[in-house]
N, C-alpha and C positions, 0 to 999 in steps of 0.2 A: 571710579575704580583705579584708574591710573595712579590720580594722586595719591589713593590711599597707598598702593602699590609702593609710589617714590617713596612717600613717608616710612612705612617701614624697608625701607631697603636702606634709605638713613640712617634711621634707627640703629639697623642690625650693622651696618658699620659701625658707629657709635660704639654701641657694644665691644666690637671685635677688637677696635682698637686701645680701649679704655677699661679691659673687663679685668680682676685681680687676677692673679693665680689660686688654681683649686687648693683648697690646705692642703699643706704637706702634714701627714701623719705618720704613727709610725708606733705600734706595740713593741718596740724595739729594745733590748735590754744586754749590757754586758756589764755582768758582775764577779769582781776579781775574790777569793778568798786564799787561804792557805788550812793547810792540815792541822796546822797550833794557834793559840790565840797571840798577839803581842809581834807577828813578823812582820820588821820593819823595810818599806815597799814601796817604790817610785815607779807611777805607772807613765808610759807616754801615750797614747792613741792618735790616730790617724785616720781621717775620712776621706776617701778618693771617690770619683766616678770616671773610670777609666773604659773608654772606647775599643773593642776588637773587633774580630772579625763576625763575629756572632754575635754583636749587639753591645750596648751596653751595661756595662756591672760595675756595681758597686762592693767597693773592699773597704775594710779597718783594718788597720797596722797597729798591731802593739808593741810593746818594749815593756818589760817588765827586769827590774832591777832591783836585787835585793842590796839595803843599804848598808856598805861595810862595816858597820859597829855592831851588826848582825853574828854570832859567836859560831853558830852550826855550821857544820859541813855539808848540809844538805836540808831541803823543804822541799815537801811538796805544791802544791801552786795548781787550784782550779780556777775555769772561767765560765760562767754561764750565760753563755747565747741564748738567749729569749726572742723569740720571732718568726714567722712562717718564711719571712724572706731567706732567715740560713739554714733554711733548709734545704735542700739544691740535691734532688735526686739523680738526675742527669749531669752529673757529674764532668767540668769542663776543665777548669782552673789547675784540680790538685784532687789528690784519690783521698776519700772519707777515712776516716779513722773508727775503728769499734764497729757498734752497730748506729752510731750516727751518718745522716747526709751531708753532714757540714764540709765545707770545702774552707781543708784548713794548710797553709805553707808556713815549714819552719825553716830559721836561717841560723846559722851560730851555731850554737849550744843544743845538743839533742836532748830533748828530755824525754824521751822513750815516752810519747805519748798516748793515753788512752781516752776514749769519749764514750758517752753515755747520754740516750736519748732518756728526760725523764717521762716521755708519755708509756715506755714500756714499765714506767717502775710504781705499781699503785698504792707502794705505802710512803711514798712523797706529796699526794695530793693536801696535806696540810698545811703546804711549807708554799709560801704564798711565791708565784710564779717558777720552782724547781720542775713544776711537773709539766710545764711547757716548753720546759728549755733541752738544748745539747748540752752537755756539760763535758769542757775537756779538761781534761789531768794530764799533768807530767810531774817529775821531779827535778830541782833545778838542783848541782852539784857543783863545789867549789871548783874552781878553773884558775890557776892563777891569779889568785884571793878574791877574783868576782864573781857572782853568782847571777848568771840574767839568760833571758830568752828573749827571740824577735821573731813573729809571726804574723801570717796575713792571713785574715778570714772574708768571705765572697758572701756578698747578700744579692737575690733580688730586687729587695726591696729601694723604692726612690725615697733620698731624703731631702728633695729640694721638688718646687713646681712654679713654671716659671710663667707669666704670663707679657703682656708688652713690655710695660716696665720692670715691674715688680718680680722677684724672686722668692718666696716664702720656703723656708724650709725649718727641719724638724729634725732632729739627729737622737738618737739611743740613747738613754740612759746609761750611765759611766759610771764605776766605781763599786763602793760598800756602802755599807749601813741602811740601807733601804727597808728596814722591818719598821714594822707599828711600834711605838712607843710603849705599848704594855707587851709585847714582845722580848725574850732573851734577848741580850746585846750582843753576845758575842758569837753563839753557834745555831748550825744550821745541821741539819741533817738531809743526804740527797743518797739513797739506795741502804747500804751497810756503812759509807763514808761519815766522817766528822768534818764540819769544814767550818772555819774561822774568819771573820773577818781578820783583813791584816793593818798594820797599823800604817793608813796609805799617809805617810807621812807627805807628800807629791804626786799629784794628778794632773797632769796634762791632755789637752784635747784640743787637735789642730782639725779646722773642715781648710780652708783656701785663702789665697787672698785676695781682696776688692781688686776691681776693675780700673784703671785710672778716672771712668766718670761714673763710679758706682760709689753711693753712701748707704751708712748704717739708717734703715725707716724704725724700724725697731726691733731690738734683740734683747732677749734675756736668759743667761745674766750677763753684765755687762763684759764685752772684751776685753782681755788686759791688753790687746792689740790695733788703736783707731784701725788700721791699715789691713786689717787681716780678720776672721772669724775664728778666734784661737783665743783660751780660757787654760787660765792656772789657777787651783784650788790648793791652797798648804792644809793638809787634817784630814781627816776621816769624811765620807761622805763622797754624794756622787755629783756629777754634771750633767744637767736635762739642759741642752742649749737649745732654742728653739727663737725664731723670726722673721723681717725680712730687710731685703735691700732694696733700692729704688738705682738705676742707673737715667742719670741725670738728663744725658741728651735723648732718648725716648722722651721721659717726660713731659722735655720741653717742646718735642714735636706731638707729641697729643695734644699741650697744649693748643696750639696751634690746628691742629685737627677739628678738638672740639669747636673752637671760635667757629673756623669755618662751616662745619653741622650748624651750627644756629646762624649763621647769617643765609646758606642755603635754607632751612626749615622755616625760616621767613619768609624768603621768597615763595615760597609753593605755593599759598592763597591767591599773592599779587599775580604772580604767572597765572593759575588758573582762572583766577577774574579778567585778566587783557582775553585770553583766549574765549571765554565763554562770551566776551563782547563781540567778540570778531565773527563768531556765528549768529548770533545774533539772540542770544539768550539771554534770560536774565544770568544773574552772577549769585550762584549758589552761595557764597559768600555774605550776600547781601541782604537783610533784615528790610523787608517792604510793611508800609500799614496796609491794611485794610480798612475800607469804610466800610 
């Protein structure tokens, strides 16, 4: 029983030290549109996991810009949050808008904004993820010929899981166009609203940067940053970035680890065959004939 005992307590080191991170997951979704079809739109996003005093939270920072060759004096501009993480009834960050929980800060540009939970609205239930989502509105207003907003949104939910080495994580889906192919292209419907893709001429999406002994194991789609996990998209459409990293000196001290797991896990027979000698037994170990 001992032995068996050491072996797994081996074992479960083994494990501890060498075991992946649990997937990172994530129903997560933010979808930009505007009130008319054809509004031209540079989105920037931002992924944090920011430490207080009450735990950790995770925020996305946007920037939305509308592009100067753009003729109006004004557009409205929605976003639809999809996710149980932004939903944040205990309210810590920033005071909810509407009747949504979402915990939302704006900086710059006031767009008198309004949100809308779609689980209160049941003749959205066709409109594939509207009726899971907060959805906030504002109106964005010429300012000295530019037009943009910057805002930060609070989630609970983790978009990273990290284990010895390995880091896997998983981030929201970004942007437009996300309907099925025999789907309308251009419009969507969410309460009494008309809402539009916009023509995201620019999509950006930063999470962090590497570690100095941290490399890319696998990520998709590819970074246009070796050095950083940050993706630029020129067109319409969104970004599901999703992967992991491997930090190097971990690694190589598993390495190491493991070796020595197997060179102990050899020894256990040989130790407990010296010892069963030394009592004077045979050596469980050991395969005897019978005549």
């Amino acid at each position: 029983m001992f032995f068996v005992a050491a072996f797994l307590g081996l074992f479960g080191w083994f494990f501890g030290i060498s075991a992946s991170p649990d997937k990172a997951e994530t129903d997560q979704s933010i979808l930009i549109f505007t009130d008319r079809p054809g509004v031209p739109l540079h989105a920037l996003v931002s992924f944090d996991e920011v430490l207080t005093d009450t735990g950790e939270v995770n925020s996305v920072s946007l920037s939305l810009i509308v592009d100067g060759g753009y003729q109006g004096d004004s557009v409205g501009v929605s976003i639809a949050f999809q996710g149980e993480g932004f939903r944040r009834p205990d309210q810590q960050m920033a005071e909810p808008v509407g009747d949504c929980s979402l915990e939302v800060e704006f900086y710059g540009t006031d767009i008198s904004p309004a949100c809308s939970d779609g689980k209160n609205l049941p003749d959205v239930t066709g409109y594939y993820g509207l009726n899971k989502s907060q959805v906030l509105s504002g109106t964005l207003t010429r300012t000295n010929n530019a037009m943009h907003t910057n805002l930060t949104v609070y989630s609970t939910d983790d978009w990273s899981s990290s284990g010895t080495s390995r880091t896997a994580f998983y981030l929201p889906r970004v942007g437009s166009g996300y309907r099925e192919p025999d789907w309308p292209p251009t419009e969507e419907a969410f309460g009494t609203s008309r809402l539009f893709d916009p023509d995201l001429t620019n999509l950006t999406v930063t999470y962090r940067w590497l570690a100095s002994d941290e490399k890319i194991e696998i990520v998709s789609p590819e970074p246009s940053d070796p050095s950083r996990l940050h993706w630029n998209q020129q067109g319409n459409g969104s970004i599901v970035a999703h992967g992991s990293t491997v930090l190097l000196g971990s690694q190589e001290r598993q390495s190491n680890q493991t070796f020595l797991i197997g060179v102990l896990a050899g020894l256990v027979p040989l130790i407990g065959s010296w010892i069963y000698k030394q009592l004077g037994q045979p050596a469980p170990f050991r395969r005897t004939n019978k005549n």
